[in-house]
BALOBA-1460 file (C-alpha; in Angstrom, 3 decimals):
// residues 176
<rec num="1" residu="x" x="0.000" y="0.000" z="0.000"/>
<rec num="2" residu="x" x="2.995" y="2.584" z="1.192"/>
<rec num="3" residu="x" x="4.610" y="1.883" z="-2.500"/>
<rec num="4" residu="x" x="1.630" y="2.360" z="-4.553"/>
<rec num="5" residu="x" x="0.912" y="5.405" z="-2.922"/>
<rec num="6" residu="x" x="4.315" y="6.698" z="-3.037"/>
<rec num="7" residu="x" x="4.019" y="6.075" z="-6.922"/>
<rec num="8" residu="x" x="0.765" y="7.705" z="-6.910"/>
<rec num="9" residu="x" x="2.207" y="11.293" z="-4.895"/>
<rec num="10" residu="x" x="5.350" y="11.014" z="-7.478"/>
<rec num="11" residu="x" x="2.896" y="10.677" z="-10.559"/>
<rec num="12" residu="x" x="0.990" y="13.894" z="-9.440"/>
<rec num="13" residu="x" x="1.827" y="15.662" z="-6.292"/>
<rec num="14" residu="x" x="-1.261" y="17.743" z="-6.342"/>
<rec num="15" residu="x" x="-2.907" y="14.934" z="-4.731"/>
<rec num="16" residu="x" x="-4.703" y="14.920" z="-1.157"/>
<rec num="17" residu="x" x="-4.808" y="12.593" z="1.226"/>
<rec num="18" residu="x" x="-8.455" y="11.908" z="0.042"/>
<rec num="19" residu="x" x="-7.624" y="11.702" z="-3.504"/>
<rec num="20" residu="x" x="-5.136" y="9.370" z="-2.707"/>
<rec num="21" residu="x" x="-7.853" y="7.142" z="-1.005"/>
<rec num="22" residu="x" x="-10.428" y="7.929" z="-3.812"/>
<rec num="23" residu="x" x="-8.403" y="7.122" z="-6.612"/>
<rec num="24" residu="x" x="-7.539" y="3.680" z="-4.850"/>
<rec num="25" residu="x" x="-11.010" y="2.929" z="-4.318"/>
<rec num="26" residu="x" x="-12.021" y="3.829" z="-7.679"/>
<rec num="27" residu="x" x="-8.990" y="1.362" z="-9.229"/>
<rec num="28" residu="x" x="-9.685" y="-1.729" z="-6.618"/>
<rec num="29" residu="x" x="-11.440" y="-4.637" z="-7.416"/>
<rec num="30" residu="x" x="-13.030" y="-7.402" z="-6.024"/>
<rec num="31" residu="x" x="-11.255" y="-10.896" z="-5.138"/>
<rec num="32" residu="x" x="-13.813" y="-13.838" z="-6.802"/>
<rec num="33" residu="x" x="-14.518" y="-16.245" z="-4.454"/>
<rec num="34" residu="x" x="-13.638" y="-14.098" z="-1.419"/>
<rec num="35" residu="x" x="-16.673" y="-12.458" z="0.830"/>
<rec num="36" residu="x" x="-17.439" y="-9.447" z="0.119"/>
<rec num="37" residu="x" x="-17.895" y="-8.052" z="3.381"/>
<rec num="38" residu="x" x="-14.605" y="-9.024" z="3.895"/>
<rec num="39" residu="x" x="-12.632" y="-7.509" z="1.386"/>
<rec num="40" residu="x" x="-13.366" y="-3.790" z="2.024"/>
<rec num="41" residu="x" x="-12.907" y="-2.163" z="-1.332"/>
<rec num="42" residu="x" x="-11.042" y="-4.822" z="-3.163"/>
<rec num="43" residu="x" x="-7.745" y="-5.737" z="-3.993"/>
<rec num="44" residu="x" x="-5.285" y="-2.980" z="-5.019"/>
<rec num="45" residu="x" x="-4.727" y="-1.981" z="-8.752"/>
<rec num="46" residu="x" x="-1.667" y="0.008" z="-8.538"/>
<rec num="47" residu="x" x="-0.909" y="0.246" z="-12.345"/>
<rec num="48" residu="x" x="-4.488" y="1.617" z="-12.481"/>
<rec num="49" residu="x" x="-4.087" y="4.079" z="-9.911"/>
<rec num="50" residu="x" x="-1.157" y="5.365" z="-11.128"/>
<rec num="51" residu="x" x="-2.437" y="6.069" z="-14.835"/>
<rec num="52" residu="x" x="-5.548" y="8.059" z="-13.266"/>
<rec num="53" residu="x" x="-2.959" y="9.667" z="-11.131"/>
<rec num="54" residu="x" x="-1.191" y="11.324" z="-14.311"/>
<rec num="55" residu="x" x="-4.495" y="11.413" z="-15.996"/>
<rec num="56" residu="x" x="-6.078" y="13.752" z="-13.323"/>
<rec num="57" residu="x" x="-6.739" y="17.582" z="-13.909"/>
<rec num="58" residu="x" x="-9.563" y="18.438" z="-11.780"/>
<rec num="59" residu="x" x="-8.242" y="17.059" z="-8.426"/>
<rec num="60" residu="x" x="-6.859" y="20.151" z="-6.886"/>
<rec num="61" residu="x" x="-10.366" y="22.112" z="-7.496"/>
<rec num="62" residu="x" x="-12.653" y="19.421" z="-5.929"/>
<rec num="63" residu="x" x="-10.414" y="19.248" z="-2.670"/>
<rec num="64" residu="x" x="-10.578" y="22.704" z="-2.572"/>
<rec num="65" residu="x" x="-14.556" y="22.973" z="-2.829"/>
<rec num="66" residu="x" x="-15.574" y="19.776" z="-0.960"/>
<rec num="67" residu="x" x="-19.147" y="18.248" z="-1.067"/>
<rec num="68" residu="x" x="-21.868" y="19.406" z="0.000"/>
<rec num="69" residu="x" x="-20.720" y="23.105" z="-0.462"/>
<rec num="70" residu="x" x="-23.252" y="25.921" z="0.721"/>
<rec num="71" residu="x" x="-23.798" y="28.728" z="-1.408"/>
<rec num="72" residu="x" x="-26.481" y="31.219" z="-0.674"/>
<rec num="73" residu="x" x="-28.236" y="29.896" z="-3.595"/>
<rec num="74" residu="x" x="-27.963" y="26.741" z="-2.039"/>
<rec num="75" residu="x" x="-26.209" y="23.385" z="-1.481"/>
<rec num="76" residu="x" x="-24.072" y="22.162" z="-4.325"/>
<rec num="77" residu="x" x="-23.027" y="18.691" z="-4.456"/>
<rec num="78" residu="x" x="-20.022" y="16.824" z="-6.287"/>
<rec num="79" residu="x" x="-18.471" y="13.593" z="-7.473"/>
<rec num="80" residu="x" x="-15.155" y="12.560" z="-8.689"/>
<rec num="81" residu="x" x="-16.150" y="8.956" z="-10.190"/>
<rec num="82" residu="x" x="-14.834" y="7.958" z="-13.623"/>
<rec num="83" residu="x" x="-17.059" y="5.095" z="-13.745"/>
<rec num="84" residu="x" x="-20.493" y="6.932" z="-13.861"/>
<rec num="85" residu="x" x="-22.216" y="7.580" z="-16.732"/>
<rec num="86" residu="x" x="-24.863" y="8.901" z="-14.824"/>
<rec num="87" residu="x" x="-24.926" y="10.544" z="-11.373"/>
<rec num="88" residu="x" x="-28.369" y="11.861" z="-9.127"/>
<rec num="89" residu="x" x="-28.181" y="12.805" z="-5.624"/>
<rec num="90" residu="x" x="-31.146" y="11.579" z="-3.614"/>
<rec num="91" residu="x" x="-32.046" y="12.476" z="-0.296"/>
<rec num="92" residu="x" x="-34.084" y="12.646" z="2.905"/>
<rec num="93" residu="x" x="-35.645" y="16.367" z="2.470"/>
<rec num="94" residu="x" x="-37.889" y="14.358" z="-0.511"/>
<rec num="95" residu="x" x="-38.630" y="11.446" z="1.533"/>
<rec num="96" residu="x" x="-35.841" y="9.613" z="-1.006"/>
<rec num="97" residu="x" x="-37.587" y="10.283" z="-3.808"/>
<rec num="98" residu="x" x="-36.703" y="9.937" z="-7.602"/>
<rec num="99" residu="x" x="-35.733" y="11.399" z="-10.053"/>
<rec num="100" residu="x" x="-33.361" y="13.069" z="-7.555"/>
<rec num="101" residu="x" x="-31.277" y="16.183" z="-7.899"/>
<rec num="102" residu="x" x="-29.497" y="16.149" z="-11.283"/>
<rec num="103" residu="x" x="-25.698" y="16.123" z="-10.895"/>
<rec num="104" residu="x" x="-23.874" y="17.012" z="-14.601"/>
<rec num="105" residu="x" x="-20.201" y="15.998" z="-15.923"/>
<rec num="106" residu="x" x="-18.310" y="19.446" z="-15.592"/>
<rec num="107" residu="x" x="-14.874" y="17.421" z="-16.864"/>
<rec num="108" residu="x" x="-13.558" y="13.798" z="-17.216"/>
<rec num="109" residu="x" x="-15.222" y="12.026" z="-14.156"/>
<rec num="110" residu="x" x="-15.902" y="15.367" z="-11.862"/>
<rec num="111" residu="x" x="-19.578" y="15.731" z="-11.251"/>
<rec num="112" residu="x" x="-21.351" y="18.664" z="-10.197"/>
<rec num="113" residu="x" x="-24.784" y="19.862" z="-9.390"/>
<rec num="114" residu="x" x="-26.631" y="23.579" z="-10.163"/>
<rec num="115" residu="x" x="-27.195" y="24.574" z="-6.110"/>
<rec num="116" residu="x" x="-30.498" y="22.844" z="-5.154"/>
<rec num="117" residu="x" x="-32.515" y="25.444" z="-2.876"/>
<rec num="118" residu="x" x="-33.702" y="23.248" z="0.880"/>
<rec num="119" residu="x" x="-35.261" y="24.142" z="3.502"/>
<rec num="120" residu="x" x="-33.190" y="24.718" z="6.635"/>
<rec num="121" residu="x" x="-32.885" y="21.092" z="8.355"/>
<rec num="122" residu="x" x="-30.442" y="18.176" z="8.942"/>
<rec num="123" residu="x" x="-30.680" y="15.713" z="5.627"/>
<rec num="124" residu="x" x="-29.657" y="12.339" z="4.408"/>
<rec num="125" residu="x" x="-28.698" y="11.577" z="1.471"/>
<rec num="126" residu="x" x="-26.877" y="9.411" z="-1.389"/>
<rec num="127" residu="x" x="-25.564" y="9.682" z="-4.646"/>
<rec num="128" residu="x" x="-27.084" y="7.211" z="-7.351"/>
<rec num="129" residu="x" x="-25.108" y="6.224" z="-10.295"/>
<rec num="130" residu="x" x="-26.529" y="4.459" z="-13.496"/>
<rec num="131" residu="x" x="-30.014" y="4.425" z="-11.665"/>
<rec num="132" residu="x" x="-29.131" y="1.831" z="-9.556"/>
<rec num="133" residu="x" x="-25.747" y="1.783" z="-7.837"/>
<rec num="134" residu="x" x="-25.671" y="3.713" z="-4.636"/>
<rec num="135" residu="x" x="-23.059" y="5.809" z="-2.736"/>
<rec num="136" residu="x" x="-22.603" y="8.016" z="0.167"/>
<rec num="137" residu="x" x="-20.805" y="11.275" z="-0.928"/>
<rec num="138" residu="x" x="-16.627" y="10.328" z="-0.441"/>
<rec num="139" residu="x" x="-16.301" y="13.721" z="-0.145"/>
<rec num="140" residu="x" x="-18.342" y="14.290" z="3.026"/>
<rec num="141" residu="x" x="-16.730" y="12.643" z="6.379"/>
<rec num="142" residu="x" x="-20.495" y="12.945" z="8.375"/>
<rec num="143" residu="x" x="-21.929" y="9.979" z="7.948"/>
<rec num="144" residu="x" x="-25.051" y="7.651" z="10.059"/>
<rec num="145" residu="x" x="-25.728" y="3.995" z="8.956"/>
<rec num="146" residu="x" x="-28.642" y="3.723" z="6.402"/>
<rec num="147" residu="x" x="-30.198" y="0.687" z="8.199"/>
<rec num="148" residu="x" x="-28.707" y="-1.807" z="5.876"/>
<rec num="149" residu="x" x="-25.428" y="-2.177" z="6.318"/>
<rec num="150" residu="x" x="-23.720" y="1.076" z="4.599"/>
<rec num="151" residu="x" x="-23.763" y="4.749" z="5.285"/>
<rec num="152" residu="x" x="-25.701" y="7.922" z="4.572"/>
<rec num="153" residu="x" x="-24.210" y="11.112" z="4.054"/>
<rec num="154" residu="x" x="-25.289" y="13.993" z="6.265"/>
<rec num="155" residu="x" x="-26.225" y="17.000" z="5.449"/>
<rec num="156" residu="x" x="-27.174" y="20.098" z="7.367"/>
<rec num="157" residu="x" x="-29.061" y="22.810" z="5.327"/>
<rec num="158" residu="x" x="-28.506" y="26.053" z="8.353"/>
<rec num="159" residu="x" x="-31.731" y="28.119" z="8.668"/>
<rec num="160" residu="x" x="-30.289" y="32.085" z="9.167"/>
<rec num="161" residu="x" x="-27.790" y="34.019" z="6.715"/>
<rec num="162" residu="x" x="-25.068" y="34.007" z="9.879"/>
<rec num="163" residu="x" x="-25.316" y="30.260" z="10.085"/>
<rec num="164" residu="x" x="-25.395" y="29.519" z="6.160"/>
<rec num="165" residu="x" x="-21.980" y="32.082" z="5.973"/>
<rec num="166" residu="x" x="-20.014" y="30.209" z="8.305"/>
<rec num="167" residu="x" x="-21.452" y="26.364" z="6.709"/>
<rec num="168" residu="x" x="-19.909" y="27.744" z="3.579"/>
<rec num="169" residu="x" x="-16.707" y="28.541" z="5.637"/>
<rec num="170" residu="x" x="-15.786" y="25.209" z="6.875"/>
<rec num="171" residu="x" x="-15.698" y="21.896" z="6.204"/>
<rec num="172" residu="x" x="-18.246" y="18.935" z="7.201"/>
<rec num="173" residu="x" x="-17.027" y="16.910" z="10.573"/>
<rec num="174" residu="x" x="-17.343" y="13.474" z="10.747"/>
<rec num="175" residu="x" x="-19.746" y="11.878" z="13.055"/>
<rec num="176" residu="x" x="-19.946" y="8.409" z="14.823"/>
């Protein structure tokens, strides 16, 4: 693991810490034969890794902005996945509802919604790829278990201008 992402800082040392850890998710793959529930997020791909590494262009702007961001227009969410063709966020404030909010490829594998206007409140939510593959928001540390065995996001949507100015100044904490 320390080698591969050695290679992966030397191929492009714009990367974060969560970068690193999204670009060896993203690469991984699954052992046949092996439980699933086991194996985490698979076995490592380093060759893979490394060729997003150098292929990445967009990584320095999405750990800058994070996901959800606040805006006073309202909460924008994003996705670095190069897999997707397709990409909705879904959520609690709609009672999970579909079609969810519509989340558009800005560049190669970055994902971005318009701001989506909610009403002040604390919200769940996933984002749903292809229509049918789910996945809390990698960006977002705050998490709470969705009931069957994986993770919601969390989201809290402030309800005065004071409290939406200093959501948009700081990152999400995680939660146990």
């Amino acid at each position: 693991m320390a080698s591969t992402i050695a290679c992966l800082l030397e191929a492009n040392a714009t990367l974060s810490s969560l970068l690193v850890r999204d670009l060896l998710r993203e690469t991984a793959h699954f052992v046949p034969g092996a439980d699933r529930e086991r194996q985490g997020a698979g076995a490592l791909s380093p060759g893979q890794a490394v060729a997003r590494a150098l292929a990445e262009t967009h990584r320095l702007a999405t750990s800058q902005s994070g996901s959800p961001r606040m805006l006073p227009e309202g909460v924008v969410f994003s996705l670095h996945d190069h897999t997707a063709t397709s990409v909705e966020v879904v959520g609690s404030w709609n009672n999970w509802r579909l079609p969810g909010v519509v989340v558009g490829e800005t560049g190669p594998g970055f994902w971005q919604s318009s701001p989506e206007a909610l009403p002040p409140g604390r919200y769940a939510y996933k984002f749903l790829l292809e229509g049918h593959r789910w996945l809390d928001d990698p960006a977002n540390p705050t998490k709470t278990p969705d009931g069957v065995g994986g993770f919601n996001s969390v989201l809290t949507v402030p309800g005065d201008s004071r409290e939406l100015k200093a959501a948009s100044e700081r990152r999400p904490e995680s939660e146990s």
